[in-house]
N, C-alpha and C positions, 0 to 999 in steps of 0.2 A: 224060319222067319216068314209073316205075313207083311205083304206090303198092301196098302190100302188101294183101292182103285183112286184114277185120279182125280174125281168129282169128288173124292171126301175132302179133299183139303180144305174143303168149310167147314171140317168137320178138329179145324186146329185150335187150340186149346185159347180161341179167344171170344169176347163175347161177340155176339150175333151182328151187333152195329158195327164192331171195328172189325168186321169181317166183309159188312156192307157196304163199308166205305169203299173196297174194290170194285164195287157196281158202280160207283161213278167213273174209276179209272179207267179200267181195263173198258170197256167200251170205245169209249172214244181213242184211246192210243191203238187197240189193237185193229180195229176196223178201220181207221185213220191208214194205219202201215198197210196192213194186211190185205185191204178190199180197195182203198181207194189207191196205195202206191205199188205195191207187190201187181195185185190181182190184174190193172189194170195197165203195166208195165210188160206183164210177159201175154196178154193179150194182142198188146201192141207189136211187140218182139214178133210173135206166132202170126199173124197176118200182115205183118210186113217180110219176113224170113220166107214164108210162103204163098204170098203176093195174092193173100186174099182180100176181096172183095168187101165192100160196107155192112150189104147185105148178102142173106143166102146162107145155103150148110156150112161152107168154108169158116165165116164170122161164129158160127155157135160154135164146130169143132174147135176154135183159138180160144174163145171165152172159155170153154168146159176147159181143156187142158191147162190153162192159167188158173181157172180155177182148182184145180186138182192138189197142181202144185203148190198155192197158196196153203193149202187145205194141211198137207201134208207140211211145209212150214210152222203152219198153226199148230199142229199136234205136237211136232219135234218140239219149238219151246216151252210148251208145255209139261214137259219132261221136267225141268225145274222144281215142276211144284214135289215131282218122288222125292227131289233130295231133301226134301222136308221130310220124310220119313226114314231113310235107308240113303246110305252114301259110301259109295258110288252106287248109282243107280246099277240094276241088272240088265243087261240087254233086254231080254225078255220082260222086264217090267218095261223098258222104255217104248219096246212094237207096243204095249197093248196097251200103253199110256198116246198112243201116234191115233192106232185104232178103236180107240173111243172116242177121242177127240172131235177127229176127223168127219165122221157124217156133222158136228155141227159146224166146223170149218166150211163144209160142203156147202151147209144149209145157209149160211152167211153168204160166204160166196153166190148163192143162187138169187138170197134176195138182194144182194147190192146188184148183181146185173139185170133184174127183175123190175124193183121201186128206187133203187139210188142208196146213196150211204146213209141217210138219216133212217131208213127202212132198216139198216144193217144196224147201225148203232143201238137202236129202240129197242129190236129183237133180243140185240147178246144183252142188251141192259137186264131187258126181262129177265133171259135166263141166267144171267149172275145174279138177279136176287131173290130168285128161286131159289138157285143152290147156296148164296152165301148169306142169306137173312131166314127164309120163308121155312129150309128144311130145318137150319140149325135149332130154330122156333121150335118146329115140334116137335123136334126129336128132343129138348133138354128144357126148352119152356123159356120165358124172358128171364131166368136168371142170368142179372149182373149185367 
């Protein structure tokens, strides 16, 4: 049994727009929880735990570790999209459904503590509609 990687789930058996429509959701709920309440929660946690300072290394080591974990969050839910193909998911589908995920989890994280959340939102907007409009396009054409 082949399981698809987890970026194909654009590649689900509906046309390209109702596929699009995720691009308006998933953006703002995930970067919403994700960056603005998670990321920004155990940043708080981690330099108050460990009585760091505003600024300096201590403030970026708390950001990156909040970020990490956020990141790693991001990827576990994402786990979800396997059981569209295969259920129960296999452990080893779910690490490398975590471990693809993740640099973009990363990369989010880096630009919400970078530009701010609308920086973040804009970004994964983008990239959901790369993956859930832009590839579906060319790989099957605007049919339907």
């Amino acid at each position: 049994m082949t399981t698809p990687a987890p970026e194909i789930h654009a590649r689900i058996a509906v046309s390209w727009w109702r596929s699009g429509l995720a691009s308006f959701w998933a953006p703002w709920a995930e970067e919403i929880f994700d960056r603005l309440f998670l990321l920004s929660l155990l940043a708080w946690l981690g330099m108050k735990l460990f009585r760091v300072s505003a600024k300096g290394r201590g403030r970026w080591i708390a950001l990156w570790i909040a970020n990490l974990g956020t990141a790693l969050f991001f990827g576990w839910y994402h786990i979800s999209n396997e059981a569209l193909f295969v259920d129960p998911v296999p452990l080893i589908v779910g690490l490398r459904t975590v471990l693809i995920v993740l640099p973009a989890g990363l990369a989010f994280g880096w630009i919400y503590i970078r530009r701010g959340l609308e920086a973040a939102i804009l970004s994964h907007f983008i990239i959901d509609v790369i993956v859930h409009v832009v590839r579906p396009i060319i790989q099957y054409g605007l049919v339907t």
